[in-house]
N, C-alpha and C positions, 0 to 999 in steps of 0.2 A: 451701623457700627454701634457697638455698647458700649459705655466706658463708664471705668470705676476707677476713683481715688487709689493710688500706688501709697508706697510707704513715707515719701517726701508730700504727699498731699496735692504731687500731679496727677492728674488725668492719664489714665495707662486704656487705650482703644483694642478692644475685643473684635477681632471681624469671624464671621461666624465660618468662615472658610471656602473653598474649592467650588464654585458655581456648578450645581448642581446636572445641570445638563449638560456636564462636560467628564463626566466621571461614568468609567467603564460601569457594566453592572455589578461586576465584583466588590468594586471599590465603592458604588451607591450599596451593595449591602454591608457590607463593613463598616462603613461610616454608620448607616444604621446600626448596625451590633452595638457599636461604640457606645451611640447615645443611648439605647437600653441596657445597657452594662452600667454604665452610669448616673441613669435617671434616678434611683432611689436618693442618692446621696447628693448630687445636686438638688435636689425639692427639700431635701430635709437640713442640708448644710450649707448650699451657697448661697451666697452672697445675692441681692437682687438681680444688679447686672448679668450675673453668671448664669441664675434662674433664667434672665429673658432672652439670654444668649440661644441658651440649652432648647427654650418653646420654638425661637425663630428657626435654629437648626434643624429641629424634626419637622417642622413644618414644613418647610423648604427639601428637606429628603424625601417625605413620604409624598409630598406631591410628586416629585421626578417619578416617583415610584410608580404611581397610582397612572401617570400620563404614559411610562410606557407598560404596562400591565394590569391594562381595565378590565382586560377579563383574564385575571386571575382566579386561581383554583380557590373556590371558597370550600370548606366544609361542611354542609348541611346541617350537620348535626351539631354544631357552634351554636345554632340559631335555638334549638330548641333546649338543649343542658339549664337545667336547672342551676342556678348561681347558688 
C-alpha cells in the first residue's frame, strides 16, 4: 500500500487494486491498456507515491501476463528493426 499526504496533511492509502490472478483475461488486458494509456503522464506529472503506485501495478499485471502466456506470439522481426 502507498500513501501520500491528502489536503488536511493526513495519510490518504493508494492500494494498487484487484489481485491480479483473479481477473478474467479481458479485464488483465484492460487493466493493462489503462496503465499504458496512462504511463506518459504519471512519470512526467505524478506525484512519487502515484509514480510507485503505477511501477508496482505494471509489475504485478505483466507478470499475470507473462505466467499465463509464456509462449506468446513474438514477432521476429522486433528483434532485428533498427531503433
Amino acid at each position: 500500500m502507498v500513501r501520500m499526504h491528502g489536503e488536511n496533511g493526513g495519510a490518504v492509502a493508494f492500494d494498487t487494486g484487484v489481485d491480479p490472478a483473479g481477473l478474467s483475461d479481458e479485464d488483465l488486458f484492460r487493466e493493462l491498456a489503462s496503465l499504458y494509456r496512462t504511463r506518459l503522464d504519471t512519470l512526467r506529472h505524478g506525484p512519487d507515491p502515484a509514480l510507485d503506485n503505477h511501477f508496482k501495478r505494471t509489475a504485478e499485471l505483466e507478470t499475470e501476463y507473462m505466467a499465463r502466456h509464456p509462449g506468446r506470439e513474438v514477432d521476429p522481426g522486433r528483434l532485428s528493426r533498427e531503433l
